[in-house]
N, C-alpha and C positions, 0 to 999 in steps of 0.2 A: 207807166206813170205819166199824167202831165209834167208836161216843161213848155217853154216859154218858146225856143225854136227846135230843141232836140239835138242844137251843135255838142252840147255840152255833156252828152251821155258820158263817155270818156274822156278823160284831159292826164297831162300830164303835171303833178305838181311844179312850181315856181320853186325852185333849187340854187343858191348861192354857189356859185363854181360852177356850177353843172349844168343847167338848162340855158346854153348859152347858143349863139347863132348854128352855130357847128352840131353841138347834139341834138336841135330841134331840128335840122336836116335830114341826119339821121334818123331819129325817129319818123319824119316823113316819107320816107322809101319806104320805112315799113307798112305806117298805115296813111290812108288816106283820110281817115274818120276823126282821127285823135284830136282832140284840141289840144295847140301846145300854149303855153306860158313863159313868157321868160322870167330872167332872173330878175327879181326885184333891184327895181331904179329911184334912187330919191330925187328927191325932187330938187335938192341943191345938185346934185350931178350933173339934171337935167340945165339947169337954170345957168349954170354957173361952167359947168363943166366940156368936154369933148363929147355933145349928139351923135357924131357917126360913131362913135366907140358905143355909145351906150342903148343904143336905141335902131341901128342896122339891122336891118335881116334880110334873107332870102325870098323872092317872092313866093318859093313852091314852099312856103311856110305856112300860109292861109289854110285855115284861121289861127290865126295866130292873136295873141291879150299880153298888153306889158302889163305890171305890175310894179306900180308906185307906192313909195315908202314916203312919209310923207305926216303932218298933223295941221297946218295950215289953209283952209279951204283957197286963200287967195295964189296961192303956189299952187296946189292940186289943180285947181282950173286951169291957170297957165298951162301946166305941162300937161293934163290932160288933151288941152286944144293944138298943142306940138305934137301928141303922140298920137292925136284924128288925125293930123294933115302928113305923118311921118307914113299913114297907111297901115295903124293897127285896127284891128278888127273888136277890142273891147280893151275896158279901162278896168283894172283890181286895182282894188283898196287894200293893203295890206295891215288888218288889223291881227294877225296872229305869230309875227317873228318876238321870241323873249330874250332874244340877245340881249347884253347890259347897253350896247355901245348904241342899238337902235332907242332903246327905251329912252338911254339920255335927249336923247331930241325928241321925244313922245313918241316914235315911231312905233308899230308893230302891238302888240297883243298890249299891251298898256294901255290901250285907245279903250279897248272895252271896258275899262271904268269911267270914261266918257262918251255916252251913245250920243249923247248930243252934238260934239264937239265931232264922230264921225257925221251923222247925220249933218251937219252942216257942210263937211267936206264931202259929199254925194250930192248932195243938193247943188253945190258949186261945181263940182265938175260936171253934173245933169246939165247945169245951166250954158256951158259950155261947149259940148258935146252931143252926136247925133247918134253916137254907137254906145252898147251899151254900158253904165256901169255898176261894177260887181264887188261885191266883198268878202273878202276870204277873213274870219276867225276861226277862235275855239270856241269852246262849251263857257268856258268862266277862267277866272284869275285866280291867282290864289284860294282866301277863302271866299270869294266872290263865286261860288259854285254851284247855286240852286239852279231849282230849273225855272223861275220866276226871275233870277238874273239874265239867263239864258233868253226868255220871254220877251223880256224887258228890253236886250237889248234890240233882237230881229224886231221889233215893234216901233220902236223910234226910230231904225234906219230905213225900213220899209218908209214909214209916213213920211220919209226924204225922196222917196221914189226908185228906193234898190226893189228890183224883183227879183235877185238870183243872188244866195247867199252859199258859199263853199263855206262849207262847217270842216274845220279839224277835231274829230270827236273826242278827244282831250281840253285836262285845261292846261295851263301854263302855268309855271310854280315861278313867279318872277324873281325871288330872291335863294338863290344857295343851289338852282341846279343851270348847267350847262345847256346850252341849247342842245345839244346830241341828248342830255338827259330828259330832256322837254317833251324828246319824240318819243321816249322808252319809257318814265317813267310810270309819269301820271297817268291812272289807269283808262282806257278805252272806253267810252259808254256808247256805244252807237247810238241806242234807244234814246239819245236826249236829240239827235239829229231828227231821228225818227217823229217824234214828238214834233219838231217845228214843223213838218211837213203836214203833218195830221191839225195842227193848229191853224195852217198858215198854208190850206191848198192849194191857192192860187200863186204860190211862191214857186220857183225853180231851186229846189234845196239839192245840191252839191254833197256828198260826203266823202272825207279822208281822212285818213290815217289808218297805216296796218294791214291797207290792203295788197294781199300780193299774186292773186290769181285770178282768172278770168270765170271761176266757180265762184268765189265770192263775190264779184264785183257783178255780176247775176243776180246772187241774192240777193244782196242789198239795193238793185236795181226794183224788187219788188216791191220796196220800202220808200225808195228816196228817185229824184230825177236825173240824175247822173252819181258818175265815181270819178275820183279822182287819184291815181297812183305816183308813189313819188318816187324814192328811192328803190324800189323793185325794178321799173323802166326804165332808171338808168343804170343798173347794174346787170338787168337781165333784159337788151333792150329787146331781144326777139321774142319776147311776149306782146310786143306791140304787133307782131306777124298775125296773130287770132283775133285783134279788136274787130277790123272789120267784117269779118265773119259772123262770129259769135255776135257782137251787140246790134251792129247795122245790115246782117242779112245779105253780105254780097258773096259772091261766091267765094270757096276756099281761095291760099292764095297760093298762086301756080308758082313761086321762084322759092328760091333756099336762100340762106343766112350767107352762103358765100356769094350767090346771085347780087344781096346785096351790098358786101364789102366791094364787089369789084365797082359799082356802081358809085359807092361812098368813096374807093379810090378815086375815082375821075373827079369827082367836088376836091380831093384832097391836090391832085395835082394842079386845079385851074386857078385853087387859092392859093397853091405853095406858089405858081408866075407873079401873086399879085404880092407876095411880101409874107404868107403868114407863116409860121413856123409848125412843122408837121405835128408834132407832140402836142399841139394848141386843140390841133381835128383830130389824131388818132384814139388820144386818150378817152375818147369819148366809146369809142368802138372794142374797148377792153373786152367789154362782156359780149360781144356780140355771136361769139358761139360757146357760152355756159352751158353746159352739161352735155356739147356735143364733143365727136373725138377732134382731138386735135385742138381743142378750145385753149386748155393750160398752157400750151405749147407754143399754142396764137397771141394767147395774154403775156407769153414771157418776153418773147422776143420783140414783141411792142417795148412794154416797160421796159428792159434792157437797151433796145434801140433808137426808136423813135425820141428819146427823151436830148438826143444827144444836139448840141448844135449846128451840126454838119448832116441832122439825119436829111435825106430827100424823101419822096414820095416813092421812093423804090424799095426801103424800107416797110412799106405796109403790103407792098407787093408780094414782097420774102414772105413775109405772116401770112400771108394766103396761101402762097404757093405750101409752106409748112403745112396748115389745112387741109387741101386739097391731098399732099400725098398721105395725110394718116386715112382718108377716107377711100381713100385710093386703095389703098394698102389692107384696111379695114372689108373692104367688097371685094377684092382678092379672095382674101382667105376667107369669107364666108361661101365664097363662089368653090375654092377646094374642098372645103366641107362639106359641102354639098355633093361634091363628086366622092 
């Protein structure tokens, strides 16, 4: 499919708690391809609040895109022109969070009943900014769900000068469900994503939600200009170990999942000298061997340990070392069976 530079084949979704300096690290050991996101930053935070807390990262993060919460064009500029010179690589608009607590300040998926009021806050950060910027929705609001609402909106923010739209192929039910229920209920239409792209070829269309494997995220590459995974990548982060393979054609990748704990150990020990608290970076590494042996065993002893506040970086050590001997143990006895 066209896309606009092809960075954005695969990314990983913008996650509250979760996509935070420390797990986009980790996901970067795995792939080198992935574009990561961080967690959505408003724009009082920025303005008002602690920048190195909220807006820090690692360099081997690149490409890396904040995502601002936000309904203000003259605030969005500002912080978009902090988060060019902080050394992000793209600016998102977060019009798809349905939380109650963002909506009260017009933040997140409530925007989409004002394309204008976004379109003006892209135009302002356009005006601002030399990198790109992008808009993450859904399909519709409430009953705000045709696919002519849908039209309507990609149509007034493009003419602000978006060329790269991440669609969540859901809508958001802003009154009576839970954000958890936001991502499960309302049912999946891909084909309305499908549709902007077919309308709107020269667009870089983005699609998420539901996706969890590197077979779908294929198919739907037939359709649409990149994918976008959320909570699958953080829970199962070693499927980011296939992106580069599978979507950008490099060769297989020659390390294992424990090749890369011991490697995300050494980030964990050079931030534990600098003040952070282990459980802040391990937690992030729970799932890091899901459905291999020794994986449950690797999850427990984190959560039991690392949580503590005396835990050290010797503690994720143990969890490895755990690893290491089920596999050990594991190629043993396949090696006796053998004989």
């Amino acid at each position: 499919m066209t896309s606009n530079d092809g960075l954005r084949r695969f990314s990983v979704a913008p996650m509250m708690d979760w996509t935070d300096r420390n797990y986009r690290y980790l996901a970067r050991l795995l792939s080198k391809h992935t574009y990561l996101y961080t967690e959505m930053v408003t724009t009082g935070a920025i303005i008002h609040g602690d920048r190195h807390r909220f807006l820090d990262f690692n360099t081997e993060e690149h490409p890396v895109a904040v995502q601002l919460g936000g309904s203000n064009p003259d605030e969005l500029k500002e912080c978009a022109k902090i988060c060019e010179d902080w050394g992000y690589d793209e600016i998102n608009l977060n019009v798809g969070c349905p939380s109650d607590r963002v909506q009260n300040n017009m933040i997140g998926a409530c925007l989409m009943g004002y394309p204008e009021r976004v379109a003006e806050c892209v135009a302002a950060m356009r005006s601002a900014v030399s990198i790109p910027v992008t808009v993450k929705h859904r399909i519709g609001i409430d009953d705000q769900d045709s696919e002519e609402f849908l039209l309507n909106f990609v149509r007034t923010v493009k003419a602000a000068g978006c060329s790269t739209f991440i669609i969540h192929a859901r809508k958001a039910i802003l009154k009576g469900l839970s954000p958890k229920e936001n991502r499960e209920i309302p049912p999946l239409i891909y084909p309305r994503a499908y549709m902007i792209k077919q309308t709107f070829p020269e667009l870089e269309i983005i699609i998420n939600g539901g996706i969890k494997t590197m077979d779908e995220s294929e198919s739907h590459l037939q359709e649409v200009d990149g994918v976008m995974i959320g909570r699958e990548a953080y829970q199962r982060p070693w499927m980011l170990a296939d992106v580069d393979h599978r979507l950008f054609h490099t060769p297989p990748p020659s390390f294992s999942a424990t090749d890369i704990g011991y490697q995300f150990l050494e980030y964990i020990e050079r931030n534990y000298q600098n003040g952070v608290a282990v459980w802040h970076m391990a937690r992030h590494a729970l799932g890091l061997f899901h459905g291999q042996k020794g994986g449950k065993q690797f999850r427990r002893y984190l959560s039991e340990n690392a949580i503590k506040r005396t835990a050290s970086p010797t503690v994720f050590r143990e969890a490895l070392d755990i690893v290491s001997s089920y596999k050990q143990s594991n190629s043993l006895n396949t090696a006796s069976e053998a004989v």
